[in-house]
C-alpha positions in Angstrom: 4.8 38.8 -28.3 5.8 36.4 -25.8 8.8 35.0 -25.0 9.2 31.4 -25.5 11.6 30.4 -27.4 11.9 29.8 -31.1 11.1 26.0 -31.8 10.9 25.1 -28.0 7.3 23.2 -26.9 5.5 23.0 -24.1 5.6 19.8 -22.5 2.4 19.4 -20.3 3.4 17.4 -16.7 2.5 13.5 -16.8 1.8 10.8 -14.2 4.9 8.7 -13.8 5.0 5.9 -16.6 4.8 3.3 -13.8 3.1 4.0 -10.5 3.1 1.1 -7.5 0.9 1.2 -5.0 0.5 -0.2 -1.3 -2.5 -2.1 -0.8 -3.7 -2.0 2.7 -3.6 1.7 4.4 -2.9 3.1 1.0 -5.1 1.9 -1.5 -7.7 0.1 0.4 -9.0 1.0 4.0 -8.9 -3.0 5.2 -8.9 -2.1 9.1 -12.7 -2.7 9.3 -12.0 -6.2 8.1 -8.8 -6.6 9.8 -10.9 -5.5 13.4 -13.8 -8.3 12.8 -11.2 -10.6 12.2 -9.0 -9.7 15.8 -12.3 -9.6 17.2 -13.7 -13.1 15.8 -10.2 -14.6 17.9 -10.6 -12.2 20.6 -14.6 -13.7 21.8 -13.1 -17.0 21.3 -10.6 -15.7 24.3 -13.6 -14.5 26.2 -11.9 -10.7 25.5 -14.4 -8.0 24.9 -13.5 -6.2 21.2 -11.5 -3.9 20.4 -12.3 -0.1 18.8 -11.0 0.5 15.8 -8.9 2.8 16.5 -6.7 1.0 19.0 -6.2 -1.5 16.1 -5.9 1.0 12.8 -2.2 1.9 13.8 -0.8 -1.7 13.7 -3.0 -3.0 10.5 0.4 -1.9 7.6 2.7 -3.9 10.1 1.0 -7.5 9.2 -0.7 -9.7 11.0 1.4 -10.4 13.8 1.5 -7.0 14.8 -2.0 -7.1 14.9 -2.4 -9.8 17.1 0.7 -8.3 19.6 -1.9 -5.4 19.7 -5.1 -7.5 20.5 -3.4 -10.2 22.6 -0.5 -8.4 24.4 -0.7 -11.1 27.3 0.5 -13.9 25.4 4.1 -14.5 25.0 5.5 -14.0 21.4 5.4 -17.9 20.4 1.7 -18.1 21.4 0.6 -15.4 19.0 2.6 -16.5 16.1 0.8 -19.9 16.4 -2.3 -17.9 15.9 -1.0 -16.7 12.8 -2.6 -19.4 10.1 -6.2 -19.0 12.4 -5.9 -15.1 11.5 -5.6 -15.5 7.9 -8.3 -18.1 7.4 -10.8 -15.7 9.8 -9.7 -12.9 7.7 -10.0 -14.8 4.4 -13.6 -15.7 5.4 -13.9 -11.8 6.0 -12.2 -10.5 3.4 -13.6 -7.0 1.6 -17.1 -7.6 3.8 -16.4 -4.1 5.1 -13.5 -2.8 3.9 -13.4 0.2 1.2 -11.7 2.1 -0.9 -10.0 5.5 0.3 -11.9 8.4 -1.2 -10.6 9.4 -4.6 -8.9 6.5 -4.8 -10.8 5.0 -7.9 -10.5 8.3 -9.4 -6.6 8.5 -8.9 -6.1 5.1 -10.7 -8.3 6.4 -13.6 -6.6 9.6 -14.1 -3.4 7.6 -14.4 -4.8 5.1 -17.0 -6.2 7.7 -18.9 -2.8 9.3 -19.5 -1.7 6.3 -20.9 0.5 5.1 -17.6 0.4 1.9 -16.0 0.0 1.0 -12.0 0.6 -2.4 -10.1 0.1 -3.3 -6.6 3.6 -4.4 -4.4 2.4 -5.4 -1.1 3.1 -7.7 1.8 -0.1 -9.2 2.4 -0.5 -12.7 1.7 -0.4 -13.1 -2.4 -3.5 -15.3 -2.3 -5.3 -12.9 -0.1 -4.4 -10.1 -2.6 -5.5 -11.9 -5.7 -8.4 -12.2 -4.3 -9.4 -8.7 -3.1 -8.5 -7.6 -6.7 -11.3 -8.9 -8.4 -14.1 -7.1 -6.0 -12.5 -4.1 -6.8 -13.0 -5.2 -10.0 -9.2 -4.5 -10.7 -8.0 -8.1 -12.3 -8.3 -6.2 -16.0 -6.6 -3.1 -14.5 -3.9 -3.9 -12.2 -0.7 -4.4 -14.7 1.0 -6.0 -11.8 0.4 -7.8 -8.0 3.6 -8.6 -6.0 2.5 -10.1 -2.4 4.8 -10.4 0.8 5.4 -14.1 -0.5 5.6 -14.2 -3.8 9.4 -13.8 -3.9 12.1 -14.8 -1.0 12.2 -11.5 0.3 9.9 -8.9 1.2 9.8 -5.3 1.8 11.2 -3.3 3.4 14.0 -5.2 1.1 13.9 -4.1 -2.5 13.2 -7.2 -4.3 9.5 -6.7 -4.8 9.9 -3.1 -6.0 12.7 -4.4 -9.0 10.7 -7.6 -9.7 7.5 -5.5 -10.2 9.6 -3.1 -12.6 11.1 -6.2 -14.4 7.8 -7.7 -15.1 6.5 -4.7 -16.4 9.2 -4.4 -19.1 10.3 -0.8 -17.4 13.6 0.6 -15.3 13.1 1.6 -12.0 14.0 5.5 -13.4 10.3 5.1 -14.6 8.7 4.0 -11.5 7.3 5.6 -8.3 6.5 3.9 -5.2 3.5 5.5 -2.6 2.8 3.7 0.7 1.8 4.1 3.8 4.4 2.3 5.7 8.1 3.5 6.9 9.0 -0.4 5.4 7.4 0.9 2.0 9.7 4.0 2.1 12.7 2.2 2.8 12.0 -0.3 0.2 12.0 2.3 -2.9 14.8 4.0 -1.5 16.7 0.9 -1.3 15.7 -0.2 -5.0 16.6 3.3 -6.1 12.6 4.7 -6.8 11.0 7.8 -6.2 8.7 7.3 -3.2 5.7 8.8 -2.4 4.5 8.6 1.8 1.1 8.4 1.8 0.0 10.2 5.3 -3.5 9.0 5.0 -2.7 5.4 6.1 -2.2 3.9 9.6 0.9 4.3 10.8 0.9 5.1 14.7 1.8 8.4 17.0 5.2 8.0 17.1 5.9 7.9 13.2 6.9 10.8 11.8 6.8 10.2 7.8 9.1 13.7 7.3 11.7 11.6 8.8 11.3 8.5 6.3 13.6 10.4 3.2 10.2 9.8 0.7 10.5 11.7 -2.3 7.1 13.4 -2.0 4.5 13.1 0.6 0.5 13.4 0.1 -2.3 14.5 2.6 -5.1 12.8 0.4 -5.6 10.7 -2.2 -6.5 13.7 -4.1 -3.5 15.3 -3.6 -2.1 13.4 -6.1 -4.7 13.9 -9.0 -2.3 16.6 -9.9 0.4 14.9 -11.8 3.1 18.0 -10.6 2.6 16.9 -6.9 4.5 13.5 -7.8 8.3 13.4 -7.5 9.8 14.1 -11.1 11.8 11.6 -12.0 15.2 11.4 -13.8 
């Protein structure tokens, strides 16, 4: 005979109720797209393109990190100027070569098929994202899209995170947040969500994503098909 308990049942582990996801660097690998588009400004400079992989490190910070990184000559004020001339390049770009991570897809169907939700809280553009959503043919499956200007704030602040909760009807008890980004981290811990630090993403040499206090953190995408790898919540 074994010894469980009279009357006691086995609870099998489930995903988090809610899950929230990064976009860029966590979700989607967008620094193909983001590298024609630095490159499409660059040749209009006359400067030869840039690899990849001097520009995969700055593509979570934004845009204007990207174009410190591709025009580090030009004071501050310059490159912000070029900010509306990187999003309309990019926009003309957008998902031409970019891809999902591997096991991605099958991460977010694992987590629909145990009867959780996921939304996207990121701080690209909102128009940009809304748009990417569809070729991933995600319009029907994404419960929820919160860009970097939907809302006054932005992460790393928190108000993207409890909005995101709010529209979904759920507390932020039943959430987790995974993302590539320190700023991602800091924002769940500020809202008061589990985190997860996604390690495949872009973040640069000198990061070190033991140091950001995440809940959990995942090698792969396919770390997480294992719903006891997430951080269990309250």
């Amino acid at each position: 005979m074994g010894s469980r308990e009279p009357g006691r049942v086995e609870m099998s582990i489930r995903f988090p109720r809610i899950v929230l996801f990064d976009l860029d660097g966590t979700l989607l690998d967008s620094a193909p797209d983001m590298l024609a588009t630095v490159n499409l400004l660059r040749a209009a400079y006359d400067k030869s393109p840039m690899l990849l992989a001097e520009l995969r490190p700055h593509v979570s910070r934004g845009s204007r990190a990207m174009l410190s990184a591709a025009f580090p000559e030009l004071e501050q004020a310059r490159r912000d100027a070029m900010v509306p001339a990187f999003l309309d390049a990019y926009q003309a770009l957008l998902g031409r070569h970019s891809v999902l991570f591997e096991d991605v897809d099958t991460l977010l169907a694992r987590i629909e098929a145990d009867g959780a939700r996921w939304g996207i809280v990121t701080n690209k553009p909102e128009y940009l994202a809304r748009e990417i959503v569809p070729q991933l043919g995600w319009e029907t499956r994404c419960a929820v899209l919160i860009g970097g200007d939907t809302l006054a704030e932005r992460k790393p602040h928190p108000l993207p995170l409890q909005v995101a909760a709010q529209r979904l009807g759920s507390t932020i008890a039943d959430c987790v947040y995974v993302g590539d980004d320190e700023r991602d981290i800091q924002s769940a811990r500020a809202a008061g969500m589990r985190s997860v630090a996604a390690l495949w993403g872009y973040r640069g040499d000198d990061e070190v994503p033991a140091d950001w206090g995440a809940d959990a953190m995942a090698a792969l995408p396919r770390a997480l098909l294992d719903p006891k790898a997430w951080p269990r919540l309250p």
